[in-house]
N, C-alpha and C positions, 0 to 999 in steps of 0.2 A: 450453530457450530462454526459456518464459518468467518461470522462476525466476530467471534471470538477467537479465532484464529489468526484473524487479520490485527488482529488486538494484541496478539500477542508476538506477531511478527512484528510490531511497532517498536513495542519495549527492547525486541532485540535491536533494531537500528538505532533506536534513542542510547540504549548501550554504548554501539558499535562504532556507532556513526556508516557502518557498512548497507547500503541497499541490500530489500532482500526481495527478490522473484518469489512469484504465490502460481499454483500449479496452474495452466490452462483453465479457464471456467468461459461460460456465457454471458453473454453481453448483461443479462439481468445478473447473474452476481456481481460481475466487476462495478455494475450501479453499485449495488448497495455496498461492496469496501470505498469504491467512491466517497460514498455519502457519511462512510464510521469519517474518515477524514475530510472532513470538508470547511469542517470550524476546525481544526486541530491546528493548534498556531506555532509546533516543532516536527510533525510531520506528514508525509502528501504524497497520494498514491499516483501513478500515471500509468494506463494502458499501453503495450507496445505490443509490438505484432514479431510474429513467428509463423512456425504452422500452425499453432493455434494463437489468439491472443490473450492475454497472460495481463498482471497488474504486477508491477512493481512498485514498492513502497519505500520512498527516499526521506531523509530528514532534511528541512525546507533552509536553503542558504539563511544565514540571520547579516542583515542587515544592521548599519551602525547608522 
C-alpha cells in the first residue's frame, strides 16, 4: 500500500510540478519510498525532519 501510494504521489508532482509531503513513517518505510525512487530519472524523494521525519517527493531540476 504504501508503495503504491508513494506512486501515486509521484504522478501528482509530475502533474504539478508542486512537492508533495507523505505522512510521518519510520526510518524502514522512508527506505523503501527511497528506493520506488532511486532509478526514476523525473522524480526524488528526500527525508526532512519535523516532529516526526516525513519524505517528501520533488520532481528532479532537468538540466540542459
Amino acid at each position: 500500500n504504501l508503495v503504491e501510494h508513494a506512486k501515486q504521489m509521484a504522478q501528482k508532482v509530475r502533474a504539478s510540478g508542486q512537492s508533495v509531503a507523505l505522512n510521518p513513517m519510520n526510518s524502514y518505510y522512508r527506505r523503501l519510498v527511497h528506493n520506488v525512487f532511486a532509478d526514476d530519472p523525473e522524480v526524488m524523494s528526500v527525508s526532512e525532519n519535523g516532529p516526526q521525519r516525513f519524505k517528501r517527493i520533488f520532481l528532479k531540476r532537468r538540466t540542459k
